[in-house]
ROLO-279697 format. One record per atom (N, C-alpha, C, O): x, y, z. Coordinates in pm, whole numbers, padded with zeros to 5 digits, always signed. Each point is the difference from the previous one (the first is absolute). Example, Ala and Ser with C-alpha at 12.3 -4.5 7.8 and 13.67 -1.06 7.14 Angstrom:
2
+01319-00569+00780;-00089+00119+00000;+00090+00120+00000;+00104-00002+00066;-00139+00107-00138;+00082+00119+00006;-00077+00109+00073;+00051+00111+00017;
//
This chain:
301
+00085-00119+00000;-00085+00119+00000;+00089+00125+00000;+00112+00006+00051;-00177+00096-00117;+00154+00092-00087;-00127+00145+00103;-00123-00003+00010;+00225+00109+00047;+00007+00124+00065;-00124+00039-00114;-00117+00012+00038;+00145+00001-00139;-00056+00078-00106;-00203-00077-00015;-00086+00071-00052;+00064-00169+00088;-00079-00066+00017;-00090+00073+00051;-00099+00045-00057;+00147-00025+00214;-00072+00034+00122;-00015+00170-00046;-00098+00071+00021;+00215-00035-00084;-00035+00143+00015;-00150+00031-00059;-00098+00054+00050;+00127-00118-00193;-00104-00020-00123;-00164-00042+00089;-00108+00056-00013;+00131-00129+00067;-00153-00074+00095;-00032+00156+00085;-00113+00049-00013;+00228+00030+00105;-00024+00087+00108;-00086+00106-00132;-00121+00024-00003;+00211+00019-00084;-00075+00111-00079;-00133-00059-00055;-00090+00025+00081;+00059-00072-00154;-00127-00055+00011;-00134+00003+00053;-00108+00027-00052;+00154-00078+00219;-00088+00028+00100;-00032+00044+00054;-00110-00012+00055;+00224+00120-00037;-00036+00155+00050;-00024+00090-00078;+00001+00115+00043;-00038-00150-00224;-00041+00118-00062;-00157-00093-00070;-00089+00037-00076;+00110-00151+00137;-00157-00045-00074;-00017-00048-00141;-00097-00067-00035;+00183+00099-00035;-00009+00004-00144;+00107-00049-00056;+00106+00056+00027;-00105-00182-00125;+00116+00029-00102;+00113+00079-00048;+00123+00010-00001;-00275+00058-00052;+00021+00113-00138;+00084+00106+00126;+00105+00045-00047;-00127-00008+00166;+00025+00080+00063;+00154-00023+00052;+00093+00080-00005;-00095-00197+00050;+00136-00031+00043;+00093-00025-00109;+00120+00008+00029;-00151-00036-00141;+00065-00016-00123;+00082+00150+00029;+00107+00021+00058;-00207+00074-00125;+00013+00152-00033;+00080+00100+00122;+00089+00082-00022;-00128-00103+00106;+00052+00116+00090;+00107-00086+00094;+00110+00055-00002;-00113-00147+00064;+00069-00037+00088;+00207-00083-00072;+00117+00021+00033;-00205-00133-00165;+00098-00079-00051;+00055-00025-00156;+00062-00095-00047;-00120+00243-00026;+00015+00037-00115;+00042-00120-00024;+00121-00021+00014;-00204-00083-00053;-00011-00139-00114;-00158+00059-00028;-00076+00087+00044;+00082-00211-00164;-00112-00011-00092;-00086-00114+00110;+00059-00081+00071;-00216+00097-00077;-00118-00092+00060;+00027-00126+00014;+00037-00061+00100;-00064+00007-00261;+00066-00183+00015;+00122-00008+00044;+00029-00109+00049;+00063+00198-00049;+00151-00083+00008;-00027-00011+00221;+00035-00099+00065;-00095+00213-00007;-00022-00032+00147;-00063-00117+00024;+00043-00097+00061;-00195+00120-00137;-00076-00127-00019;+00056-00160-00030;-00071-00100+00015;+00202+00099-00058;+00083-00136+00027;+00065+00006+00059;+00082-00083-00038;-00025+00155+00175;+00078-00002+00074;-00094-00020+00115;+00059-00081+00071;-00180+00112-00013;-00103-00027+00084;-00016-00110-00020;+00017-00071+00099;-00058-00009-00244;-00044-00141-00021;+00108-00083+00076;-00037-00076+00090;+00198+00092-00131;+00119-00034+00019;+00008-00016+00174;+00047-00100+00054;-00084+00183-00004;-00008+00035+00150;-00083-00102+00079;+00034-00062+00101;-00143+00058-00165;-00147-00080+00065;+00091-00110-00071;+00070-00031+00097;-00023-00050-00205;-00010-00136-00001;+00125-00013+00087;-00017-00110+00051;+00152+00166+00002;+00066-00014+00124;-00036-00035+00105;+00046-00100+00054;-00166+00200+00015;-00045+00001+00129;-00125-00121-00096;-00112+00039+00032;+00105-00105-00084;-00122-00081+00018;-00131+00008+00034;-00070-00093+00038;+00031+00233-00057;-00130+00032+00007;-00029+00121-00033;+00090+00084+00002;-00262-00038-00051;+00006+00129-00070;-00023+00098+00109;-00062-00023+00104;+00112+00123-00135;+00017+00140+00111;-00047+00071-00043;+00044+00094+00066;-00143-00029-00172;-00030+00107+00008;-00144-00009-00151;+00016-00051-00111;-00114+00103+00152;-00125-00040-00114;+00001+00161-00096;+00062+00098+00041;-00142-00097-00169;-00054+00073-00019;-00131+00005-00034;-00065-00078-00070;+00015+00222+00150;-00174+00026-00032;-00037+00136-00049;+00082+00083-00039;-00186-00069+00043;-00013+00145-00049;+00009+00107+00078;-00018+00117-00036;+00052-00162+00163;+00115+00124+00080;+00127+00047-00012;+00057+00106+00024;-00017-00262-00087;+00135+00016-00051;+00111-00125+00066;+00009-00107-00060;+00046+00123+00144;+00121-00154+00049;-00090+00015+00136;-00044+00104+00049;+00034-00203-00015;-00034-00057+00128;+00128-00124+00031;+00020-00094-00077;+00042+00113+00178;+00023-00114+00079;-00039-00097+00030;-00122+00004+00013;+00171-00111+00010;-00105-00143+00040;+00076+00016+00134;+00077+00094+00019;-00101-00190+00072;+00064-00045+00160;+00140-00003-00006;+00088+00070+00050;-00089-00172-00128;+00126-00044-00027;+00104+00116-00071;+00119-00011+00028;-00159+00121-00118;+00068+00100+00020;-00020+00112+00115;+00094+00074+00025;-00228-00060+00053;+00066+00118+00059;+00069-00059+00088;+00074+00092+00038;-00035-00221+00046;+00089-00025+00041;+00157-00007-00049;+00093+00016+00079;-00073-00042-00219;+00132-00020-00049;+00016+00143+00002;+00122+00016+00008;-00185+00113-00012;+00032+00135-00081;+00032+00053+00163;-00010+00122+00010;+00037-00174+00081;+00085+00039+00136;+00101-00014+00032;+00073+00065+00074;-00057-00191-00154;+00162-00083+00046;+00046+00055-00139;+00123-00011+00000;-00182+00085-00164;+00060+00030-00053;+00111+00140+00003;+00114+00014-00043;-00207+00079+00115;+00063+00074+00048;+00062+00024+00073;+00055+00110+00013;-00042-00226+00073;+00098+00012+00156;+00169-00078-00121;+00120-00004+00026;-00180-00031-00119;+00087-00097-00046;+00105+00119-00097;+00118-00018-00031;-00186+00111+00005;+00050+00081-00102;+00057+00141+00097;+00095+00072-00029;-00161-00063+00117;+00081+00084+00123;+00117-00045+00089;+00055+00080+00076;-00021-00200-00085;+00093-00079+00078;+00133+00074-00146;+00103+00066+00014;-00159-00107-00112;+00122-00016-00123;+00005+00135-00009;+00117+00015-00034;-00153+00069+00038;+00026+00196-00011;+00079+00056+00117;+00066+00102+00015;-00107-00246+00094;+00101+00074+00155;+00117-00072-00035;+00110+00056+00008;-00121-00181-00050;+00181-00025-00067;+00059+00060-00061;+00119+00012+00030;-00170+00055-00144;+00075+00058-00077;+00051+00163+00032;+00085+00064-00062;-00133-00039+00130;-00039+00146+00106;+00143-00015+00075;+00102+00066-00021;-00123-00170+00112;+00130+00014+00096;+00148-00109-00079;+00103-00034+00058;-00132+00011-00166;+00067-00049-00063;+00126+00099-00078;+00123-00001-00008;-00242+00088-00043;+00045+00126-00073;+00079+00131+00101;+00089+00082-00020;-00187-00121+00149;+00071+00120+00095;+00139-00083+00093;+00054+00072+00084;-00029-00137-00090;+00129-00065+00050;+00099-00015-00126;+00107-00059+00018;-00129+00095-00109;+00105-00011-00116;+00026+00171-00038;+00086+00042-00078;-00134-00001+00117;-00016+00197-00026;+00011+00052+00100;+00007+00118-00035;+00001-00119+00159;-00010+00072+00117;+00134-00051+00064;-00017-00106+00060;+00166+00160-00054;+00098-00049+00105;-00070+00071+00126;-00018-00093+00078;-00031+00214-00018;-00030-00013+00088;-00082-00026+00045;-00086-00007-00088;+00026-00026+00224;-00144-00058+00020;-00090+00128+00055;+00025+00098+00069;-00165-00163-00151;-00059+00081-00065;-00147-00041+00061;-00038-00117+00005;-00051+00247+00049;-00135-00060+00077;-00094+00068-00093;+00032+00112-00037;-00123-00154+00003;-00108+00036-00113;-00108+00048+00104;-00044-00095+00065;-00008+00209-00033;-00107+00041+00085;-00083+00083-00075;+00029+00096-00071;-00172-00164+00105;-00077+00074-00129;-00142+00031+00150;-00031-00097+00069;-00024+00212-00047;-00102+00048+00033;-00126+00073-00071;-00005+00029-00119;-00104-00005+00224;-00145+00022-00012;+00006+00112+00001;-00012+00036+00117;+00035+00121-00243;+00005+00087+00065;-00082+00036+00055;-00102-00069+00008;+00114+00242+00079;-00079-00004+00104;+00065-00005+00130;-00030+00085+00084;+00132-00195-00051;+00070-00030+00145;+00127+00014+00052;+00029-00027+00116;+00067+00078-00223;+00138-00023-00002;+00055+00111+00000;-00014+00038-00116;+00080+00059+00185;+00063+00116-00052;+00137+00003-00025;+00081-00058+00072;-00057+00112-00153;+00165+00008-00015;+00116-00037+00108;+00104-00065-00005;-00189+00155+00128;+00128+00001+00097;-00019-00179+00056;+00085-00069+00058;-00167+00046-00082;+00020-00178+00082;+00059-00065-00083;+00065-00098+00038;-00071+00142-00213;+00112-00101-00066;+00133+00035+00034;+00085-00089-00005;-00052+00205+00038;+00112+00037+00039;+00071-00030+00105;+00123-00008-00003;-00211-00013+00127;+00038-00100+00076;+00029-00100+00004;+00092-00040+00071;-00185-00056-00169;+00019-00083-00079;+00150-00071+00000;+00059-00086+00067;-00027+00186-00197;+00131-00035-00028;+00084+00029+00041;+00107-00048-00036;-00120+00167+00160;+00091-00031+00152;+00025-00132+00030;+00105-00064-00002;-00233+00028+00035;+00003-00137+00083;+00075-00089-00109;+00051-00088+00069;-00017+00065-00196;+00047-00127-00074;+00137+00070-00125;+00025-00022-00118;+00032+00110+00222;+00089+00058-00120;+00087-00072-00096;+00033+00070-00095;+00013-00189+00094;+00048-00095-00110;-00127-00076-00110;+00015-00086-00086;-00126+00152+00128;-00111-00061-00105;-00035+00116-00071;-00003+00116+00040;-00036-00187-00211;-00032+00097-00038;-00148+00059+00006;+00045+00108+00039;-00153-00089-00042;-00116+00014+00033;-00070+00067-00107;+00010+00122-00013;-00095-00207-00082;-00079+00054-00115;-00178-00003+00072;-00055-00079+00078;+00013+00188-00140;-00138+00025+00052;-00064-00039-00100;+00055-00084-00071;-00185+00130+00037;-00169-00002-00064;-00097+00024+00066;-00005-00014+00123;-00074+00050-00184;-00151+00044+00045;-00053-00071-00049;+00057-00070-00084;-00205+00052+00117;-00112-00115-00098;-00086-00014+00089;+00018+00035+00117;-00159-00104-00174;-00116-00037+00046;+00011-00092+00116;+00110-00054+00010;-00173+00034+00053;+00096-00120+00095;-00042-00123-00063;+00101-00061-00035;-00187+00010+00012;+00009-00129-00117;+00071-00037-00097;+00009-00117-00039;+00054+00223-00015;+00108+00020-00083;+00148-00034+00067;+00094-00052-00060;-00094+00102+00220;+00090-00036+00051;-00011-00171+00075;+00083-00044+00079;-00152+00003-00106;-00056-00106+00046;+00091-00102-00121;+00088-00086+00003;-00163+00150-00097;+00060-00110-00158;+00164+00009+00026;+00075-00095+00023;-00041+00236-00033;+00178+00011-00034;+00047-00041+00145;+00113+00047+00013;-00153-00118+00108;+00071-00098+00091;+00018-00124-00020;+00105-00062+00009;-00259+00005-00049;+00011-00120-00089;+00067-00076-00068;+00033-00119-00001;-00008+00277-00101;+00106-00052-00135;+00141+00025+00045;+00084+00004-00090;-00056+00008+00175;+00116+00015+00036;+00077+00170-00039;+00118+00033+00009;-00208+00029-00042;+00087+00186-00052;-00009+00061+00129;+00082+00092+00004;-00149-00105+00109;+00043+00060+00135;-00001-00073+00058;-00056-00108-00020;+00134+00150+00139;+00063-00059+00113;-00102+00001+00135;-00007-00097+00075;-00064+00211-00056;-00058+00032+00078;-00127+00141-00070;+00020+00075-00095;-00127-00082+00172;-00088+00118-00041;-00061+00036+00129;-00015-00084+00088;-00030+00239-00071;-00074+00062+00094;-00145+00024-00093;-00034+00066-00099;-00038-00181+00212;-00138+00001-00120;-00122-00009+00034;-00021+00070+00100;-00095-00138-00148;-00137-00045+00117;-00012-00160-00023;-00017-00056-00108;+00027+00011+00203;-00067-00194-00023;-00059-00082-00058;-00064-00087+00060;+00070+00094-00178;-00064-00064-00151;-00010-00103+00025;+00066-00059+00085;-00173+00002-00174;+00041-00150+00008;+00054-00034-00086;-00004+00051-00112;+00094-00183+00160;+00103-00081-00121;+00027-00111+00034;-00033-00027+00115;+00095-00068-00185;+00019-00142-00002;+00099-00079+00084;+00065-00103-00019;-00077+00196+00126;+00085-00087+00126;+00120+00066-00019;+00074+00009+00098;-00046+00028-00180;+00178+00017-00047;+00082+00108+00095;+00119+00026+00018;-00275+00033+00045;+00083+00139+00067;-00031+00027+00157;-00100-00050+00053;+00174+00116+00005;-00017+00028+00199;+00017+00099-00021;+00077+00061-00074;-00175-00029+00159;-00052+00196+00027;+00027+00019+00158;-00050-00067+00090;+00125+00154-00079;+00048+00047+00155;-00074+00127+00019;+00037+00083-00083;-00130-00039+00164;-00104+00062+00027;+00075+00173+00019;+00053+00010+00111;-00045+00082-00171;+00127+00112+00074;-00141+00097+00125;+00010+00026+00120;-00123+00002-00217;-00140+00044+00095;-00095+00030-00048;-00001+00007-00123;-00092+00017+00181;-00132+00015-00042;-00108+00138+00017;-00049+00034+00108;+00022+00039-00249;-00032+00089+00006;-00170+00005-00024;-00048-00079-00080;-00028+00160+00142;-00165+00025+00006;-00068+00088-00126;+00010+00123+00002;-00066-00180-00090;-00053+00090-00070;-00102+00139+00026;-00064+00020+00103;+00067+00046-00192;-00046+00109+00022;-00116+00036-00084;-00008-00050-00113;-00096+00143+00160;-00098-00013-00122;+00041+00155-00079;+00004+00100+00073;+00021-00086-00204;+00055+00146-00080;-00133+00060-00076;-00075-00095-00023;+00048+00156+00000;-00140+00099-00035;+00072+00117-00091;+00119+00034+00005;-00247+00032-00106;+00100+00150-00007;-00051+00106+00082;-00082-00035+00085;+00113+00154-00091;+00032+00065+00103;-00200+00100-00009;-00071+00049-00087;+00067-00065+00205;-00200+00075-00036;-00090-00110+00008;-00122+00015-00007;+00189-00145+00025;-00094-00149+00012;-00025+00024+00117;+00067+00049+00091;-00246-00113-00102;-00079+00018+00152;+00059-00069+00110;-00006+00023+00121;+00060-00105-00181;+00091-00084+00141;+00121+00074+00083;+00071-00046+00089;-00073+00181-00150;+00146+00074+00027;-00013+00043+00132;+00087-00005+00087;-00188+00042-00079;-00077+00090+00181;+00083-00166+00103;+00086+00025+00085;-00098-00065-00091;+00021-00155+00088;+00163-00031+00048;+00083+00025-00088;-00046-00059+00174;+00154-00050+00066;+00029-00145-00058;+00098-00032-00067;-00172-00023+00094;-00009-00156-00070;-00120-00020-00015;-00094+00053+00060;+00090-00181-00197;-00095-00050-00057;-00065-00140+00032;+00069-00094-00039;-00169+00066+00094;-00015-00130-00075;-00047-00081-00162;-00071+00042-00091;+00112-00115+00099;+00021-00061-00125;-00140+00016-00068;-00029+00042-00112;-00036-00080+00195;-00179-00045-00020;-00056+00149-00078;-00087+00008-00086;+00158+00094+00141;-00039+00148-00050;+00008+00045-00166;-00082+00075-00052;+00197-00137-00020;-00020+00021-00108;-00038-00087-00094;+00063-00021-00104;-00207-00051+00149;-00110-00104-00067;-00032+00132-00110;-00005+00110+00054;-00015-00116-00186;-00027+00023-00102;+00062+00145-00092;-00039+00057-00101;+00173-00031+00211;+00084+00079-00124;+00111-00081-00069;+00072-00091+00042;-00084+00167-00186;+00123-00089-00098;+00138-00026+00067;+00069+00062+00081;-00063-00133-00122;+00136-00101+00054;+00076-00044-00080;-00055-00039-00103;+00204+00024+00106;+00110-00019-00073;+00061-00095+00104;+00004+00027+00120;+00048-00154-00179;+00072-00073+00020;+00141-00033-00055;+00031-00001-00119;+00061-00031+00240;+00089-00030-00086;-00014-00104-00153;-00088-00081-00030;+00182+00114-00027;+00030-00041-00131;+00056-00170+00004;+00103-00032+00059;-00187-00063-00127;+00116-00153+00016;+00098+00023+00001;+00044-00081+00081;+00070+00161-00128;+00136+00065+00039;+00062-00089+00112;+00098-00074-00009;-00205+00108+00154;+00055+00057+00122;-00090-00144+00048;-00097+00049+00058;+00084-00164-00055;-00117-00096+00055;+00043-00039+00119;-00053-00110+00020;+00113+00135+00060;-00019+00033+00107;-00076+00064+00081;-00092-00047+00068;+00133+00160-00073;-00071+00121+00032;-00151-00016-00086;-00092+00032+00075;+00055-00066-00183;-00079+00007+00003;-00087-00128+00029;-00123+00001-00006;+00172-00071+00027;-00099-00126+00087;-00028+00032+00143;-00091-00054+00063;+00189+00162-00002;-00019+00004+00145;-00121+00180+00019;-00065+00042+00096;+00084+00009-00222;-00128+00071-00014;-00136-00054-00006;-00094+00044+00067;+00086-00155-00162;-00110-00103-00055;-00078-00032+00124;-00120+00021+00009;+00216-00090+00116;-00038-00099+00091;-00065+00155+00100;-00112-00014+00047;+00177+00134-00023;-00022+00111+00089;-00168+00042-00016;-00091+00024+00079;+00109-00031-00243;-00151+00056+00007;-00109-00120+00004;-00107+00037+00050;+00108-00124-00077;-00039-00140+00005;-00068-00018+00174;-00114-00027+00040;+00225+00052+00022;+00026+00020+00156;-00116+00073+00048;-00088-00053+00069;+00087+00175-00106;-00042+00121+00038;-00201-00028-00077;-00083+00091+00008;+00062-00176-00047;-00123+00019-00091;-00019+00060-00114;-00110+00036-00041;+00214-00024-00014;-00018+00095-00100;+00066-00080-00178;+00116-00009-00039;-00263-00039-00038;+00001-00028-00107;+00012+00079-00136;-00070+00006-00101;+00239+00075+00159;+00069+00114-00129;-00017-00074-00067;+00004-00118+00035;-00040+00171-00209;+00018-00015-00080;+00104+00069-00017;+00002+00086+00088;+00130-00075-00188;+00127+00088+00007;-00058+00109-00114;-00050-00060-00095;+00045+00168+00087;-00014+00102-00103;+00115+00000-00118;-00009-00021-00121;+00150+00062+00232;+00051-00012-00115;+00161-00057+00079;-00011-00009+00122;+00144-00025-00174;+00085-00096+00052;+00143+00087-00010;+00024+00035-00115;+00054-00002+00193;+00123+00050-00022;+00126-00060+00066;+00018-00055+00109;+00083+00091-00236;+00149-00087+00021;+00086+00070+00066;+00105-00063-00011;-00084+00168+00082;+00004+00080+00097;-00042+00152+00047;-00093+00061-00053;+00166-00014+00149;-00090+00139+00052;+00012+00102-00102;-00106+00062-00004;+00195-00015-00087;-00019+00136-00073;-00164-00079-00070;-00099+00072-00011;+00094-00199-00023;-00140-00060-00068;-00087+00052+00070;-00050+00101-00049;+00008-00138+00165;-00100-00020+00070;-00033+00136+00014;-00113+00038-00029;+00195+00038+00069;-00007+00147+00057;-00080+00074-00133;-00108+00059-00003;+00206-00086-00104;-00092+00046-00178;-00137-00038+00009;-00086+00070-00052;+00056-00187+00121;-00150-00027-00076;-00053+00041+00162;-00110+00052-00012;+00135-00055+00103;-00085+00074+00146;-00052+00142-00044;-00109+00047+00030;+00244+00037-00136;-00091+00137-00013;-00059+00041-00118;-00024+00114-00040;-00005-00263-00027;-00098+00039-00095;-00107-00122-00005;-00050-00016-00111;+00009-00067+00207;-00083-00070+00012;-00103+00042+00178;-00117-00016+00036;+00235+00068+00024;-00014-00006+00186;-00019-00127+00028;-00093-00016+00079;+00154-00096-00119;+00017-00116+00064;+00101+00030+00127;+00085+00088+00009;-00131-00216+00112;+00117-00034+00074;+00071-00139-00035;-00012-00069-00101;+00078+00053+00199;+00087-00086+00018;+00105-00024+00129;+00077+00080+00054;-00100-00215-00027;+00129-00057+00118;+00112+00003-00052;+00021-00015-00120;+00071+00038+00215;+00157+00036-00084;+00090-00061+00122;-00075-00020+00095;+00206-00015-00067;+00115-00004+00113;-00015+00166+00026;-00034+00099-00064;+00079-00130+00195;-00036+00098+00070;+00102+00090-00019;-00031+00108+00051;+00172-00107-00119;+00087+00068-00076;-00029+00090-00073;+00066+00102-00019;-00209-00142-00049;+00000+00073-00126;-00019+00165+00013;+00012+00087-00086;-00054-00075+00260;-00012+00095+00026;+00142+00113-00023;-00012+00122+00007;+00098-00170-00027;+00138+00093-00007;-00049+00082-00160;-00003+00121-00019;-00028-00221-00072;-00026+00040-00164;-00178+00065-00030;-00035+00011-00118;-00061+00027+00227;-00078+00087-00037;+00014+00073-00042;+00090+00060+00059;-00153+00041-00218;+00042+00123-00022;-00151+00069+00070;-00090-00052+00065;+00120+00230-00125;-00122-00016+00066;-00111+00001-00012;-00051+00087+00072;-00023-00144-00133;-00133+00004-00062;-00082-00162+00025;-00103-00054-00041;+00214+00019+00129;-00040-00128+00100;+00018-00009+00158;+00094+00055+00059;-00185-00123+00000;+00065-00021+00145;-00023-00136+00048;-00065-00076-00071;+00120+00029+00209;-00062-00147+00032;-00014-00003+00166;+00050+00093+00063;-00108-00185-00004;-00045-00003+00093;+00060-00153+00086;+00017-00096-00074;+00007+00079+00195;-00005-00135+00029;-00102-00094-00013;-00081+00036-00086;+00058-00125+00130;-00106-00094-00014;-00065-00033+00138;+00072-00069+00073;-00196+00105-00022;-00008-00030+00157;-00029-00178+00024;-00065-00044-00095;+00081-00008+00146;+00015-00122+00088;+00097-00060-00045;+00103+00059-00034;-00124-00228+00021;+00139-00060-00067;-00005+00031-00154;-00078-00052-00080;+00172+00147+00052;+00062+00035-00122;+00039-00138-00071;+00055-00088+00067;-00084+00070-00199;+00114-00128-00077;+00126+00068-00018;+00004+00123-00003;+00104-00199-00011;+00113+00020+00025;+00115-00100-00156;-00045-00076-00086;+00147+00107+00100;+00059-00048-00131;+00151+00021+00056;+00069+00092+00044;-00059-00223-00069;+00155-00036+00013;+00113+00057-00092;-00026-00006-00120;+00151+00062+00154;+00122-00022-00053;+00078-00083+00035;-00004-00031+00119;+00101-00034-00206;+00035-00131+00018;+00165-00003-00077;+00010+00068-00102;+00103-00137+00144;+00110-00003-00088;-00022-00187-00024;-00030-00091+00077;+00071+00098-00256;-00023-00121-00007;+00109-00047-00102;+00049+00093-00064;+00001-00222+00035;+00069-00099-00023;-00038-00090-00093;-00116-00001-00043;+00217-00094-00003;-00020-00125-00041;+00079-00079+00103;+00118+00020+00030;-00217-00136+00030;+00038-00103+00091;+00161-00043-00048;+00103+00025+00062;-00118-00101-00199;+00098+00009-00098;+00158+00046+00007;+00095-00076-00019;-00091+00181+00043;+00078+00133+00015;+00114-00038+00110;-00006+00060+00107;+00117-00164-00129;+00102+00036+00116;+00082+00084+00017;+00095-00021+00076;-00109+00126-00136;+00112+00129+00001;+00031+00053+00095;-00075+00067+00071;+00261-00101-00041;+00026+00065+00141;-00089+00175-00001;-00087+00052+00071;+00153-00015-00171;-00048+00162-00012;-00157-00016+00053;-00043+00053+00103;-00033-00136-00193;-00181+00037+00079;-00007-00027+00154;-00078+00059+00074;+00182-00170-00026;-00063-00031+00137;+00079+00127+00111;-00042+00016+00114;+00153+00061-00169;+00050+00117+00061;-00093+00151+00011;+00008+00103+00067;-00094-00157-00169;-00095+00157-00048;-00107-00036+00121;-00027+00069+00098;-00024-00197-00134;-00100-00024+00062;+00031-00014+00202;-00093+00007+00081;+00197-00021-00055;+00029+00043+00119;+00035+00149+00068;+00045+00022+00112;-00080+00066-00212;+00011+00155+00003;-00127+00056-00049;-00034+00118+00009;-00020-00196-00051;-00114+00038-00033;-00094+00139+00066;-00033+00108-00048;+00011-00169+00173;-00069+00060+00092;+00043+00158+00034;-00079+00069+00065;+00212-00012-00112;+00017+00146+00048;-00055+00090-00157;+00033+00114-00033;-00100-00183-00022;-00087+00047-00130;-00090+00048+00024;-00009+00111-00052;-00113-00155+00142;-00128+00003+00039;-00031+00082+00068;-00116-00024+00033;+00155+00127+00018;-00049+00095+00063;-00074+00085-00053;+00003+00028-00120;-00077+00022+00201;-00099+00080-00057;+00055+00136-00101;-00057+00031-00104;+00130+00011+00137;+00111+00083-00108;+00060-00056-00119;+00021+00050-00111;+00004-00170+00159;+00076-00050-00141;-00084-00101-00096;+00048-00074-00086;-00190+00090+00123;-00067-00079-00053;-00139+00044-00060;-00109-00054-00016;+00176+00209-00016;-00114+00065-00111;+00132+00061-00108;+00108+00054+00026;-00183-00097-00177;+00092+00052-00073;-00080+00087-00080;-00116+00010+00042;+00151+00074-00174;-00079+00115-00057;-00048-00062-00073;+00045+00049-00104;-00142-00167+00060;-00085-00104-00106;-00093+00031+00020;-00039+00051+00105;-00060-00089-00258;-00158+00028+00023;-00002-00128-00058;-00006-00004-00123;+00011-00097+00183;-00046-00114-00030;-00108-00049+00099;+00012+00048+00113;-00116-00137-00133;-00090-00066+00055;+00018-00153+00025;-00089-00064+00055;
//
């Protein structure tokens, strides 16, 4: 069974279509994929995937294989990853990629106080995004939120921040110190963006919580978003309670009165990962987290 197989099956199933995965994902022609799927299924000995007039459906037997295909094709991207970075890097080298939003300069700088013979490359990204590039082996470590993933990774908890409810500025809720949740039953609402599914599953479950069957109005991939469509829709929205540093002003926000939902930051890993350098970071970890060093200038969600 050939790398190129599985890739061919992954595009496929995550675009539904042939014609689709042909075109955008694996610039080949229809039939020539269409015998490499056949090729695939008579390997694994059974058919994986139907078509109807929705388009590819999975059978059992693939959506189970299309888990281990990708764990299978993420294992081979982290080989070649630290394969490539031990043949290019004489010095040792920590890949740290964060959620912006939490990080400020001066803590990387401390940072690389704390590990002055390492070299220390950053990134920004979605945190699911940072989720994938631990996986595949392109970072070492990420400051992120608790995704789910395929076992591959340990999340060390750094703390936990309370959301906030954000309004624009002249919303009837503004007269008020804190809100309850239950209060804004039938104004438009913005949810985070799939972007961020974290955060936005732990919004989902808040209002769920609270009685309240939001429909989402409209969905944003972070705050300059949300803030754009608050002052031309007057939607609200739950946010980390950070976001309060990046109000401009034609918004404001409020706490949340009783038990607030709350949302983790988290530094995370591949189990995987024996790098003296990661297990040195990760024992310094902790003079990161302070409440100072753990807001950075991001409008991410």
């Amino acid at each position: 069974m050939e790398l190129r197989h599985l890739r061919y099956f992954i595009a496929v199933a995550e675009e539904g279509s042939f014609t689709l995965a042909a075109e955008k994902r694996l610039h080949t022609t229809q039939p020539s994929l269409g015998r490499q799927i056949r090729a695939l299924e008579d390997e694994v000995g059974t058919k994986l995937m139907t078509r109807s007039v929705h388009g590819i459906e999975l059978t059992a037997a693939g959506t189970v294989f299309l888990d281990h295909a990708r764990l299978a094709v993420a294992q081979s991207e982290a080989g070649k990853e630290a394969a490539r970075r031990a043949a290019q890097t004489p010095k040792p080298s920590l890949a740290v990629g964060f959620l912006s939003g939490y990080l400020l300069p001066d803590a990387m700088r401390d940072l690389r106080d704390k590990l002055p013979d390492v070299e220390v490359k950053l990134s920004s990204d979605y945190s699911p995004r940072l989720g994938d590039a631990l996986m595949k082996g392109r970072l070492d470590a990420a400051f992120m939120r608790p995704e789910p993933h395929d076992g591959s990774l340990v999340y060390k908890r750094l703390r936990t921040e309370p959301l906030i409810l954000v309004f624009p500025k002249g919303h009837r809720l503004a007269a008020r110190k804190s809100i309850r949740l239950f209060e804004i039953r039938g104004e438009p609402f913005i949810k985070p963006a799939r972007t961020a599914p974290a955060l936005r599953a732990i919004v989902e479950e808040s209002l769920k919580r609270a009685g309240l069957g939001i429909h989402a109005d409209h969905e944003a991939h972070n705050f300059a978003h949300a803030f754009s469509v608050m002052a031309s829709s007057r939607a609200v929205a739950l946010m980390p309670a950070y976001a309060k540093d990046y109000l401009p002003s034609s918004v404001a926000s409020r706490p949340i009165k009783g038990d607030a939902p709350r949302v983790d930051l988290v530094v995370g890993y591949n189990r995987a990962n024996t790098s003296r350098v990661l297990k040195l970071f990760l024992e310094r970890v902790g003079g990161l987290t302070s409440d100072k060093a753990s807001r950075a200038r991001g409008h991410q969600t």
